[in-house]
Backbone bond lengths (Angstrom), bond angles and torsions (degrees), N, CA, C in turn:
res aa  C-N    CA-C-N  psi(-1)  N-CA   C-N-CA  omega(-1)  CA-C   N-CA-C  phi
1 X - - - 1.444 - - 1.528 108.86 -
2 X 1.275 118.90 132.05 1.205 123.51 170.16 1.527 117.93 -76.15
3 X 1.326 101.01 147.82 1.501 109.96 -170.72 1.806 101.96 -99.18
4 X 1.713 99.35 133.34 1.980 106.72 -159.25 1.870 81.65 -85.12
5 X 1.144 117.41 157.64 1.646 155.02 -174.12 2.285 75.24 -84.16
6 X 1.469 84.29 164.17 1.679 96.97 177.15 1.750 92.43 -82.44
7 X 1.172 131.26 -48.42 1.042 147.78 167.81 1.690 106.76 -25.68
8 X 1.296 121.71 -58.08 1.256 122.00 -132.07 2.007 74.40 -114.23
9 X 1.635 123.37 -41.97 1.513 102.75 170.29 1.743 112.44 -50.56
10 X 1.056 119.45 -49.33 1.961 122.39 -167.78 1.971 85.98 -70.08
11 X 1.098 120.75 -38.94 1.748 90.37 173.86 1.215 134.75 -67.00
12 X 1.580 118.70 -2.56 1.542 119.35 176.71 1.350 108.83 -104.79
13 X 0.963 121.74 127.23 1.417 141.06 165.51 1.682 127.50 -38.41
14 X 1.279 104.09 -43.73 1.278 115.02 161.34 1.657 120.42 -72.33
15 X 1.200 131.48 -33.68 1.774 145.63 135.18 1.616 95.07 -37.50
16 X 1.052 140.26 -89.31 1.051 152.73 -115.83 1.679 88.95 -80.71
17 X 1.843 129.78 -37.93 1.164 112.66 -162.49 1.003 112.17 -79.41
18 X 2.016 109.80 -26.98 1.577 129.94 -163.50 1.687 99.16 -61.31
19 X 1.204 120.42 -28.19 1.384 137.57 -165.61 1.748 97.50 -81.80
20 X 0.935 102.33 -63.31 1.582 113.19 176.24 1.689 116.38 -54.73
21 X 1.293 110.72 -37.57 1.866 101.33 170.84 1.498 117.48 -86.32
22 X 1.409 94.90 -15.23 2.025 122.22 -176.20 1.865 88.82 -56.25
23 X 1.077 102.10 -70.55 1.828 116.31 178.95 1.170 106.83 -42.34
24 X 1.721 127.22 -61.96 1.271 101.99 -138.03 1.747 88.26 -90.41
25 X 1.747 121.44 -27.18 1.549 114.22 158.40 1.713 114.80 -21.22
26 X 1.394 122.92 -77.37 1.089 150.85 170.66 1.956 106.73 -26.53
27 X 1.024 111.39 -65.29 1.756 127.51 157.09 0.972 99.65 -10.14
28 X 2.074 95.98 -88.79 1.583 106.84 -152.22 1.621 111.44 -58.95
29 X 1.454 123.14 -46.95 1.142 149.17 164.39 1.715 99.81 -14.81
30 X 1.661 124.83 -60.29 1.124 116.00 -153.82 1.815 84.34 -109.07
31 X 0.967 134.94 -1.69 1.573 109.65 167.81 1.646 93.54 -97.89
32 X 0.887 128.89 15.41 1.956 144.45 172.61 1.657 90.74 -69.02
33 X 1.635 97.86 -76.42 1.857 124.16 -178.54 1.426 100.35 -32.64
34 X 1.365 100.11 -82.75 1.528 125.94 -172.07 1.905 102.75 -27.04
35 X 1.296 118.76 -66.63 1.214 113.56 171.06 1.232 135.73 -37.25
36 X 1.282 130.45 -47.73 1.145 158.78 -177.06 1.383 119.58 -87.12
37 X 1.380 106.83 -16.37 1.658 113.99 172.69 1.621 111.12 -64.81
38 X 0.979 127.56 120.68 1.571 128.07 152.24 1.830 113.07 -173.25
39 X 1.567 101.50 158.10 1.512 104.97 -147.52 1.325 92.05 -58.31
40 X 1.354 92.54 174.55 1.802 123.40 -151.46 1.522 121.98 46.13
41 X 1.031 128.19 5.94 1.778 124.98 160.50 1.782 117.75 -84.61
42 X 1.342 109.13 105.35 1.163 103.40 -172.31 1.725 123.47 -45.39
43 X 1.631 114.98 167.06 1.298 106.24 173.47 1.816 118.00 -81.11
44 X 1.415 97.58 -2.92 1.373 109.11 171.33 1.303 128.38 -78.19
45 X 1.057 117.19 -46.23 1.552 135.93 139.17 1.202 114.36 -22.67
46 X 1.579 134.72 -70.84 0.959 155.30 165.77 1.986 121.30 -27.91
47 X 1.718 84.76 -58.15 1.584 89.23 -174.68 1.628 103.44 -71.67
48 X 1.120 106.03 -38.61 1.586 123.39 -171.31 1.526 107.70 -50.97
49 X 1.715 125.93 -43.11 1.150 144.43 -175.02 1.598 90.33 -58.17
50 X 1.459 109.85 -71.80 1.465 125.31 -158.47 1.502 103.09 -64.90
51 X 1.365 125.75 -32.85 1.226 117.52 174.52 1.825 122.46 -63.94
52 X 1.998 97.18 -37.89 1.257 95.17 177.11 1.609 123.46 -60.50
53 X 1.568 98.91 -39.58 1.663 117.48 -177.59 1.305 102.07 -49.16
54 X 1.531 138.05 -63.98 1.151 139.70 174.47 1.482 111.58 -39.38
55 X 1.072 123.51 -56.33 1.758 130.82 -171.60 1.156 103.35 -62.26
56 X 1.264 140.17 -35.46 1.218 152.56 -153.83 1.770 100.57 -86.49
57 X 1.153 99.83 -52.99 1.658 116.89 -160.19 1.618 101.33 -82.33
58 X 1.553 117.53 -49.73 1.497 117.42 169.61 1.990 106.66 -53.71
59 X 1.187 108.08 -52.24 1.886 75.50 -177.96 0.853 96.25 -102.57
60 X 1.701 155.20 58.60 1.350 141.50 102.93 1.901 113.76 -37.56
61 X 2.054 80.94 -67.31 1.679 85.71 179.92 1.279 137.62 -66.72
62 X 1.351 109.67 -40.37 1.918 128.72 158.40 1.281 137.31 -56.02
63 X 1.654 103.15 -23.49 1.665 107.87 -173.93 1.512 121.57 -52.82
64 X 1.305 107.72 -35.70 1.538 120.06 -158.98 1.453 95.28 -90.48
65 X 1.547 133.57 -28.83 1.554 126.89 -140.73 1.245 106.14 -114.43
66 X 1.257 122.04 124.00 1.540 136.30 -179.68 1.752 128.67 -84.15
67 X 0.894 130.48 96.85 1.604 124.66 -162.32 1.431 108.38 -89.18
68 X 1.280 104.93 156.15 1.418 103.48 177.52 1.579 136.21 -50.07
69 X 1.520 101.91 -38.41 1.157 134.19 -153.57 1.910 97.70 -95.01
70 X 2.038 112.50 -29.60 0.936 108.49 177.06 1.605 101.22 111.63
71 X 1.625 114.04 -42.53 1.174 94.64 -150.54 2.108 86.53 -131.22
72 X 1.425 108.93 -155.74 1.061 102.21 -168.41 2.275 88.15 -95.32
73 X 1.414 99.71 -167.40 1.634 97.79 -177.14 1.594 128.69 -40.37
């Protein structure tokens, strides 16, 4: 398999959306943190929250969808 240029991943559309739900995942994820931040809650706690939110939300959206390539970019 050939390896895509950074150039040539942001020209495919299918790259381009994975990138686009990647963000707004990432978003909700840290106004998730942001909420929940206040003193005495560890930062472990914290990452752990945001890590689950992410895990949670990537195979919500990914579970069903098959890429060409198999895998993510």
């Amino acid at each position: 398999m050939t390896e895509l240029t950074s150039y040539e991943q942001l020209d495919n559309n299918e790259n381009l959306e994975k990138y686009k739900e990647a963000g707004t995942i990432a978003s909700k994820a840290l106004n998730k943190v942001v909420k929940y931040t206040k003193p005495g809650i560890s930062v472990l706690k914290l990452c752990k929250m945001g890590d689950d939110f992410i895990a949670s939300e990537v195979h919500t959206v990914y579970k069903n969808k098959k890429f060409k390539n198999g895998k993510g970019i």
